[in-house]
C-alpha positions in Angstrom: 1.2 -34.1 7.5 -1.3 -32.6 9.3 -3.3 -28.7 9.2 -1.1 -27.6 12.1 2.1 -28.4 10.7 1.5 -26.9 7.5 0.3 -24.1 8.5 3.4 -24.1 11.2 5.8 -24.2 8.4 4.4 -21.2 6.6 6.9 -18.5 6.7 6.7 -15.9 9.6 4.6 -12.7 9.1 4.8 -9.5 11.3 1.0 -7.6 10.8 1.1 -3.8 10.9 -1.8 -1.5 12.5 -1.1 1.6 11.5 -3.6 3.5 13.5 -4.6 7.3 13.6 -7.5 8.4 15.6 -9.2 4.7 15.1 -10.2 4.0 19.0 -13.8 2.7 17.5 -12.3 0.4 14.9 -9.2 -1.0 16.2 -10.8 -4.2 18.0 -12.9 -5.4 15.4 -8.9 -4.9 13.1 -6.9 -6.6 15.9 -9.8 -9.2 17.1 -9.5 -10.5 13.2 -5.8 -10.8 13.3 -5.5 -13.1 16.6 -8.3 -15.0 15.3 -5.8 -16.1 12.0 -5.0 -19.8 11.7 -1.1 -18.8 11.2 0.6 -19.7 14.3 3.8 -17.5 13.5 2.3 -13.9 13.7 3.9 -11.4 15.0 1.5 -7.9 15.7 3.1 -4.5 15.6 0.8 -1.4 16.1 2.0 1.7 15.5 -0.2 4.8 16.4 0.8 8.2 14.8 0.3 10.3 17.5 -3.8 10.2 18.3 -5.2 12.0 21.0 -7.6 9.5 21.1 -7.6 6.0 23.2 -6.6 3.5 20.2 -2.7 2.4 21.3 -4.6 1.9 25.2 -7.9 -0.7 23.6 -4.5 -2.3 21.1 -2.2 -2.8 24.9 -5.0 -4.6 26.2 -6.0 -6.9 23.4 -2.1 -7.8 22.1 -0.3 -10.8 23.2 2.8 -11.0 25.3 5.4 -10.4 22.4 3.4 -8.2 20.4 4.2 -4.3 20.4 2.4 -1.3 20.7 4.1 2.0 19.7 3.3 5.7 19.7 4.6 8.0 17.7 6.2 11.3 19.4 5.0 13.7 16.8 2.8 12.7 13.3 4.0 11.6 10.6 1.3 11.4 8.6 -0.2 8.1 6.4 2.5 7.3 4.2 5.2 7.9 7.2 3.4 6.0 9.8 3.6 2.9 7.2 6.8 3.2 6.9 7.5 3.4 10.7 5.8 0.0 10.7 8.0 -1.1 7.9 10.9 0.2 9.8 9.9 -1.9 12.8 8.8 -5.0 11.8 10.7 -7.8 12.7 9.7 -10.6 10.2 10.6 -10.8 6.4 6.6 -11.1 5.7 4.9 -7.6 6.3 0.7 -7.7 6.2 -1.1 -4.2 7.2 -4.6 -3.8 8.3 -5.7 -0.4 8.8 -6.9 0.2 11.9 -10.4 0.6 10.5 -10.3 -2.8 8.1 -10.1 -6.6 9.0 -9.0 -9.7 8.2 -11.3 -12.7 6.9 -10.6 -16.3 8.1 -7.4 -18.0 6.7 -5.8 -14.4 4.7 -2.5 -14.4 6.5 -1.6 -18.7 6.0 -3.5 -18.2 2.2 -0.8 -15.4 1.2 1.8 -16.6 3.3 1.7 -20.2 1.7 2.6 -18.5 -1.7 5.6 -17.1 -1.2 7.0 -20.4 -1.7 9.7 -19.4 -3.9 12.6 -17.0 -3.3 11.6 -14.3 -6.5 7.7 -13.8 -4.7 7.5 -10.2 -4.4 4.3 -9.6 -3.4 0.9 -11.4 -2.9 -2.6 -9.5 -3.2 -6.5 -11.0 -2.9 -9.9 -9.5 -3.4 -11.7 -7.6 -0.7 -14.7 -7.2 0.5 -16.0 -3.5 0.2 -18.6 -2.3 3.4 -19.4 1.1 2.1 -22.5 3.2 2.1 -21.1 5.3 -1.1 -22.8 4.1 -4.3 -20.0 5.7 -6.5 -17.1 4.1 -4.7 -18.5 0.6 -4.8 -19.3 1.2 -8.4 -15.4 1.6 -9.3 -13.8 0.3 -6.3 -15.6 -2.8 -5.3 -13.1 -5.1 -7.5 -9.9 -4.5 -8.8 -8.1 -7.3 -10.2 -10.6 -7.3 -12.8 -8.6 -4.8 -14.5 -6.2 -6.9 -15.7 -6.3 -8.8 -18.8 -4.7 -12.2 -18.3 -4.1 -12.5 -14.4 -2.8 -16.0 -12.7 -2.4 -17.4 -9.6 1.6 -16.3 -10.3 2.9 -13.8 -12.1 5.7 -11.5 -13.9 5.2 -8.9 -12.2 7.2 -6.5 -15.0 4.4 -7.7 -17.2 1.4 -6.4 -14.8 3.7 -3.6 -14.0 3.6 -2.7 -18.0 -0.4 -3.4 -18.7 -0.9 -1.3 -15.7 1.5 1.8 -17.4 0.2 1.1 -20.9 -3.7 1.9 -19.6 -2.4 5.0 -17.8 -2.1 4.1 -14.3 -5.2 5.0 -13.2 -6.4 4.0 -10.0 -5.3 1.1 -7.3 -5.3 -2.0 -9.6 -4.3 -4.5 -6.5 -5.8 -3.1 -3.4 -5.2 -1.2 -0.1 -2.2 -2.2 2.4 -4.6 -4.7 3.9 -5.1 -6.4 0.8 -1.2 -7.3 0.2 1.4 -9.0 1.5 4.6 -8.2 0.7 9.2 -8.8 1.9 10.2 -6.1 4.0 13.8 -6.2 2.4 11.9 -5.6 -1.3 10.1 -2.6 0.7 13.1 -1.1 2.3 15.0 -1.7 -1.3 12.6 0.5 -2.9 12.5 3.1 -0.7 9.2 2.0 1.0 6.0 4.5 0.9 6.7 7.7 -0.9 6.1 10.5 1.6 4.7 13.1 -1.2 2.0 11.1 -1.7 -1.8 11.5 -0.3 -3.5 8.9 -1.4 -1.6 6.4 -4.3 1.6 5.9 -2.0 0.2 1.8 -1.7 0.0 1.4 -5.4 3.8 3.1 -5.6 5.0 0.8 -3.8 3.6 -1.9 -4.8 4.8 -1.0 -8.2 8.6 -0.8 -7.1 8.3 -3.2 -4.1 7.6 -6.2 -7.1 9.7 -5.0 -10.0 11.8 -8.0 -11.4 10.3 -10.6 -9.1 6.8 -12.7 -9.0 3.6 -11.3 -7.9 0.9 -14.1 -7.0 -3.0 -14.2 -6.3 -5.1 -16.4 -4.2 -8.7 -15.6 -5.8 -11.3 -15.3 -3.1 -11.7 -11.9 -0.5 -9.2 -12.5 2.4 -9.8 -8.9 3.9 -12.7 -6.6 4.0 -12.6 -2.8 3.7 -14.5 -0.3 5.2 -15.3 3.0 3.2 -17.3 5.5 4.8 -17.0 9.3 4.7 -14.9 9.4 7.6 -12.2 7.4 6.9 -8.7 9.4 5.8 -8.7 8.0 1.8 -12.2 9.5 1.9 -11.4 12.9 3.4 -8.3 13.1 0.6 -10.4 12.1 -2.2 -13.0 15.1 -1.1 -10.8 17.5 -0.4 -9.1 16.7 -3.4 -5.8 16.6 -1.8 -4.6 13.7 -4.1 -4.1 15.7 -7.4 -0.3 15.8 -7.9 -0.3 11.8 -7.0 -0.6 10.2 -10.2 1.6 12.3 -12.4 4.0 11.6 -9.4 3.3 8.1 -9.5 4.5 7.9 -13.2 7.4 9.9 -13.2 8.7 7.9 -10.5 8.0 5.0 -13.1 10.2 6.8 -15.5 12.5 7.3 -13.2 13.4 3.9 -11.8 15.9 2.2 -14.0 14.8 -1.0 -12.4 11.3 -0.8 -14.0 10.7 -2.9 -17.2 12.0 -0.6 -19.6 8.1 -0.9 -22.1 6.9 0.6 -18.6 9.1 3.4 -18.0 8.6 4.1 -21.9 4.7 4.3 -21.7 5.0 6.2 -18.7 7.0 8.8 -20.5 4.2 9.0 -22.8 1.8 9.4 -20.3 3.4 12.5 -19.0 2.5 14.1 -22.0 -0.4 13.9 -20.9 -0.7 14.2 -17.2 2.2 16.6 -16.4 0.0 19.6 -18.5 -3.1 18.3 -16.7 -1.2 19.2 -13.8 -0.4 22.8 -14.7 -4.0 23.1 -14.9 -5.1 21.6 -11.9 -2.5 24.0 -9.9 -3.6 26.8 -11.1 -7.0 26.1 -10.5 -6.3 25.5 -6.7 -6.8 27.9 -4.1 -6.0 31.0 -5.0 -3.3 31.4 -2.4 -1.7 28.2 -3.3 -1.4 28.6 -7.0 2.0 29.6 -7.9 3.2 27.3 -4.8 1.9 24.0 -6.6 2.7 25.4 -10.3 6.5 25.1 -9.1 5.9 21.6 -7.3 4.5 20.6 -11.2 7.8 21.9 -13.1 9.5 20.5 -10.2 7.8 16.8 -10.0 10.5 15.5 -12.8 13.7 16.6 -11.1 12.7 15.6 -7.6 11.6 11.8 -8.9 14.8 11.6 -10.9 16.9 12.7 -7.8 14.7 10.5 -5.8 15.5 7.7 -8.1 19.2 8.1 -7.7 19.4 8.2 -4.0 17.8 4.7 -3.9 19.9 3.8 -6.3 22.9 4.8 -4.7 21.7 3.0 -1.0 20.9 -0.1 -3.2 24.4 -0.6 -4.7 
């Protein structure tokens, strides 16, 4: 059997371009994608409402079949992803951000895993581009983090090494470091809209529960970081600092988590749910008592959130 018939067998992919305000980036993110050796790509941008010229440059580089859609109003990061979710047309979802790209061979490399049925999700190195010497100091790699990682694996056993350490951090990658089934994503809920920054990691916490997660080891994307780009704003402005506490009650909350990861997650409340007392009432001084009552609300609102996905599941 020849390349081209291997790679025409792979399953089918739809790639998401989320885009928002990225007119000077979104080329260099769509040129990467058409230049994939995967035959059986489908590209689906989805711009949230830019006053900018990025969904015109995406009409004028996509292929007949490929879709470009505007958003009436915003709705913001974690939203917009899930618009794309909403719309994509192929079991296999892959995002690049509008300001990231893909390297040669990503989409037939994580596609070719998914060979059995219980594949979740599938993640790679990246390559950082970033002229921020603390980010590339912690952020440059990831999957280093965990202790005994394979080309496939339980992905309730990462799920629990990750909760045991106190989910800290993006341990997998960005959007366009992961591929991941749509039907897994809508399952769970997809992207969790009360998130800033950690709505990725979330999901690819509850996207992969029960099933396999597997890795191709070499960079298969590259990621741009400068102090422009949206994670960067949040992390500046600080606007991430309910995220992780969120993160692991909705851990706790999820009866389909491995139960030693919902337990250390309990623990870890102990910890980060009075952190977050302290952080809201060190906020603006206008904002104070309004995030105090989203901290002794988090609980509630992930357990309800919890049930309503459990509810649309059964």
């Amino acid at each position: 059997m020849d390349r081209n018939q291997r790679v025409h067998r792979l399953p089918s992919v739809t790639v998401c371009i989320p885009l928002y305000h990225h007119a000077d980036t979104v080329e260099r993110a769509l040129r990467s994608v058409l230049l994939q050796d995967h035959d059986d790509v489908e590209i689906l941008v989805v711009d949230d409402a830019s006053s900018d010229r990025g969904a015109e440059i995406a009409r004028g580089l996509i292929r007949d079949g490929d879709r470009v859609v505007v958003n009436d109003v915003r709705l913001g990061a974690a939203g917009n992803h899930n618009r794309c979710i909403e719309l994509a047309r192929n079991e296999l979802i892959q995002f690049v951000h509008g300001d990231d790209e893909l390297l040669p061979g990503a989409l037939s490399s994580l596609a070719a895993t998914f060979t059995q049925a219980d594949v979740a999700m599938a993640f790679a190195p990246r390559r950082v581009v970033s002229d921020d010497p603390e980010f590339l100091r912690w952020c440059s790699v990831l999957h280093h983090r965990f202790r005994a990682l394979g080309t496939v694996n339980r992905a309730d056993d990462l799920i629990t090494e990750y909760m045991l350490r106190g989910a800290l951090n993006n341990w997998f990658g960005e959007p366009t470091s992961v591929m991941f089934r749509r039907s897994h994503a809508v399952r769970a809920g997809g992207f969790h809209t009360d998130m800033v920054q950690s709505f990725d990691m979330d999901l690819w916490l509850h996207v992969s529960a029960g099933g396999r997660i597997t890795f191709v080891d070499r960079e298969l994307s590259v990621r741009h970081h400068t102090g422009t780009t949206l994670s960067a704003a949040n992390q500046s402005e600080w606007k991430e600092w309910i995220d992780r506490p969120r993160l692991i009650w909705a851990v706790v909350a999820d009866s389909a988590m491995p139960w030693r990861a919902r337990l250390y997650g309990a623990i870890w409340t102990l910890n980060s749910h009075p952190l977050s007392m302290v952080y809201a009432l060190r906020g603006p001084r206008g904002q104070r008592l309004r995030r105090l009552r989203l901290v002794l609300a988090l609980p509630f609102h992930e357990f309800a959130r919890a049930r309503r996905l459990r509810a649309n599941r059964d």
